[in-house]
N, C-alpha and C positions, 0 to 999 in steps of 0.2 A: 504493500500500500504506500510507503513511502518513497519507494522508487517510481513511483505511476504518478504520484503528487508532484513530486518534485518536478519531475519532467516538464508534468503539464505548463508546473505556475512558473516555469523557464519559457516553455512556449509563448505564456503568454507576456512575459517580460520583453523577449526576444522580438516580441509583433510590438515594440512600443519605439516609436520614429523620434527621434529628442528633435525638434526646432534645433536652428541652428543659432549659437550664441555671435552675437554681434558685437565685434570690438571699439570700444571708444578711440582707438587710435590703429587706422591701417595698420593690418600685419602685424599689430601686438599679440604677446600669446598671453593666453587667457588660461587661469589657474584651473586646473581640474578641480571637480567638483560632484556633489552629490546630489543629479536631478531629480530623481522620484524613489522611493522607498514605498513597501505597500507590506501588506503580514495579514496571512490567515492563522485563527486561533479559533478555537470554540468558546462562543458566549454564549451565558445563559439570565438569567436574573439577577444571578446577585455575584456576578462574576464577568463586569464590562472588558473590554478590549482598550487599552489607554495609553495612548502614541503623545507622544515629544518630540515637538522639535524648537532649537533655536537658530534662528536666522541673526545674521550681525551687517545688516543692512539701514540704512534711515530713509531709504528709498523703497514704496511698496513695493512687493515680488508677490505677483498673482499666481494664488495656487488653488487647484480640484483639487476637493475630497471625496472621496466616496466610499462608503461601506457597502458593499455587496454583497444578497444573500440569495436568493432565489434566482437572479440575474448569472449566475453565475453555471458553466460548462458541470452540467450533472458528475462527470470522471474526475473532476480535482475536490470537490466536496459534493457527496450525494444527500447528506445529510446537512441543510441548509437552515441557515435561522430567516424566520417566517418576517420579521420586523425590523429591521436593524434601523436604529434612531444615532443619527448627529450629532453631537452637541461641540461646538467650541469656545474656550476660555479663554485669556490671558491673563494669568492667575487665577485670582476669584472672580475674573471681569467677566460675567458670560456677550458672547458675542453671536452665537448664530445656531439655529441647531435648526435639522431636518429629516423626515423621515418620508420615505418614498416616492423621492423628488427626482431620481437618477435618471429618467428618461425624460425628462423635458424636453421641451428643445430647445430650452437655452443651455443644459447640462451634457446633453446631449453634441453641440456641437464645441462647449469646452473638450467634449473629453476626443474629441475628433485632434482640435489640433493640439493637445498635448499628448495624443498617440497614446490613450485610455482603450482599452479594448471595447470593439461594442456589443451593446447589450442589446440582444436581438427580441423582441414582445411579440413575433409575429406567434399568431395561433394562442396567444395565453389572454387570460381576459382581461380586460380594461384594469380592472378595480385591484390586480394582483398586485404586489410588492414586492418589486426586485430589486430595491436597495433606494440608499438615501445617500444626498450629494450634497454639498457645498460649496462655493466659490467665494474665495476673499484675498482681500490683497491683505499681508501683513509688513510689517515692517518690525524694525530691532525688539528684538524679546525672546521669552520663550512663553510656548504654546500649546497648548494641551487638544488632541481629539479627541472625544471618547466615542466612542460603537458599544452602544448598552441594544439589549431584548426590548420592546417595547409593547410585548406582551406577556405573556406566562411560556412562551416557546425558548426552546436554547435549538442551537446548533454551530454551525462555520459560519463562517464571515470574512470575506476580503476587504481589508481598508486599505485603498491606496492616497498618496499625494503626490501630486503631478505637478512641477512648475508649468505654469503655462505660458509664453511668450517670455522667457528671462531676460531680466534689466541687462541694459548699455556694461553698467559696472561692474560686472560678474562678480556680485557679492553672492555670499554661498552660504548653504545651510551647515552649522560649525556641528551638529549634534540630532542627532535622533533616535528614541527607543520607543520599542514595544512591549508593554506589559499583561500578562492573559495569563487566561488557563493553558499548560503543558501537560499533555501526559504522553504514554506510549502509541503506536500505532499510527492512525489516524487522528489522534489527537494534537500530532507535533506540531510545537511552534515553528512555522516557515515564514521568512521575512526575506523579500525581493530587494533589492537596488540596484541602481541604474549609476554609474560612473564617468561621467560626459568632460571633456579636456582633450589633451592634448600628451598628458604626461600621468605616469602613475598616482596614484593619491594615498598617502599614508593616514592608517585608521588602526586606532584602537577598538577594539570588538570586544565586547563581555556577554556572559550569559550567569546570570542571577537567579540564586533559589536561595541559598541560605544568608546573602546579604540583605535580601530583603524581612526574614524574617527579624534582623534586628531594627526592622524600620518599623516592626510592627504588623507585616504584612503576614494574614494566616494563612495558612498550608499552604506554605513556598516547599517548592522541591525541594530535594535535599542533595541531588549529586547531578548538574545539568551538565552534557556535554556538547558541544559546540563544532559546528563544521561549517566550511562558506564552500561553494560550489561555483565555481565558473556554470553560467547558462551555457545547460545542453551535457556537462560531462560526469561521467556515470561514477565517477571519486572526486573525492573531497580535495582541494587545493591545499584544504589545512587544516590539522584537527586539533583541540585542546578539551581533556576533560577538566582537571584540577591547576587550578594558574600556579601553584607551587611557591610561592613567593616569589616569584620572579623578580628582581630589584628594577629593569627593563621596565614591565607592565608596570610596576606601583610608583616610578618615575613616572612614566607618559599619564597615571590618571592623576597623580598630582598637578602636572602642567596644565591639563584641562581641566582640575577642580572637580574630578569624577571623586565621588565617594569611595573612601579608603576600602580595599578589601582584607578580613582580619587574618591573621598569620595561620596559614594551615585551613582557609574554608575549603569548601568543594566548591566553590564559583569555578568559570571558566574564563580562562582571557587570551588574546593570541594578538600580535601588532604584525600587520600585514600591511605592504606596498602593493598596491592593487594595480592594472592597467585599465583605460577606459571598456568597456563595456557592462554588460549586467551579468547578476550573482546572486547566486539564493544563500542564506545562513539557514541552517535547521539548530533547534537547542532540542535534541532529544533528553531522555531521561534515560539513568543507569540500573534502576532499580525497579523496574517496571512501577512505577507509583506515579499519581498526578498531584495537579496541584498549578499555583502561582510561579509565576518565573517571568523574568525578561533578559531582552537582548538592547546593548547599548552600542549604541554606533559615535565615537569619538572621531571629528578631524584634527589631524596634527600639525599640517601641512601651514 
């Protein structure tokens, strides 16, 4: 099952066209960068889907959201959440939420040219729910999406974010995680991104179970393992179950102000110089057991 998943949500990564970034200055080169991020997890009620990101721009950078549940290719999740609701914050600031807005046409032809895969309604009834979208420009901060049930239903859920149209400036998103339900099988945490530049891009990567439990978070996993995949290839580029104290890793989360991780957890970390294109991270679990977890995407660069 997880090799049929992966695949797929490569596929559908691999079908995503980036715009091309416009230089303020002829033939300048333009820093590599993190255009779109997206993660399937299972939600259910009392267990949202809760993505991060911070941008370090003062210039808006228009970006789709969309949580997709029903919309989505029966083979990558058959088991679909019936409701998936929107909501976005900046801090406590609520800014915009929605729920079964994905096919509009005005969402609709966002996800067109940000090279969103599309959501096909032919033959299903009007009144169905194939997922819920948003469009906002944001500027310097950090930013909370959440994908909750919006009924008494659980199942999968794709949230993606898509730059759409990127600024002159090619200011860049410095950070972004996903936090959900992980378990074995079908359950696994899978998180897409897309890498658009010119030149490698250095990233710290974690996968969280027991650092969250001392943030308070209940049934976090207890021993998450970590893999990134080039799109399309049937092994892992790289794999980390236990970060070891790495003096490396608890450098680079220092510089970016990532929360310390304690001496001897079972978190997962790996620092990888990546090449442009798209790559899936899966955070399996070692122990067949579920539960809470995330993955953290750090820029170094």
């Amino acid at each position: 099952m997880q090799i049929v998943t992966r695949t797929l949500f490569a596929c559908l990564l691999g079908g995503w066209a980036a715009p091309p970034i416009a230089s303020a200055i002829e033939g300048a080169r333009v820093r590599s960068r993190i255009g779109h991020f997206s993660a399937r997890t299972l939600v259910d009620p009392a267990t949202p889907q809760i993505a991060t990101l911070a941008y370090d721009t003062y210039e808006p950078q228009h970006f789709l959201f969309r949580a997709i549940g029903r919309g989505l290719p029966g083979r990558l999740a058959p088991n679909t959440l019936s409701t998936p609701v929107l909501s976005l914050h900046e801090g406590t600031r609520f800014l915009a939420a929605d729920r079964g807005g994905a096919i509009t046409p005005e969402m609709t032809a966002l996800a067109r040219v940000g090279g969103a895969f599309p959501i096909d309604p032919t033959g299903l009834p009007a009144s169905l729910n194939l997922g819920a979208a948003l469009a906002s420009a944001l500027g310097r901060g950090t930013f909370t999406v959440t994908t909750s049930s919006g009924d008494t239903g659980s199942g999968a859920v794709l949230f993606e974010a898509h730059e759409v149209a990127p600024a002159e400036s090619a200011a860049r998103m410095r950070h972004f995680s996903v936090r959900g339900h992980n378990g074995p099988g079908g359950a696994v945490m899978i998180v897409g991104f897309i890498i658009r530049g010119e030149a490698p891009l250095r990233l710290l990567v974690r996968g969280l179970g027991p650092a969250l439990a001392t943030l308070g978070v209940v049934r976090s996993v207890a021993d998450p393992l970590l893999e990134i995949y080039a799109a399309g290839a049937p092994a892992p580029l790289v794999v980390n179950d236990n970060w070891s104290d790495d003096p490396e890793i608890a450098d680079a989360a220092r510089r970016v102000q990532a929360m310390p991780l304690a001496a001897g957890s079972r978190d997962a970390a790996l620092l990888v110089a990546l090449a442009p294109g798209a790559y899936t991270a899966l955070l399996a679990v070692t122990d067949n057991t579920s539960g809470n977890a995330m993955i953290e995407f750090h820029v170094l660069d």
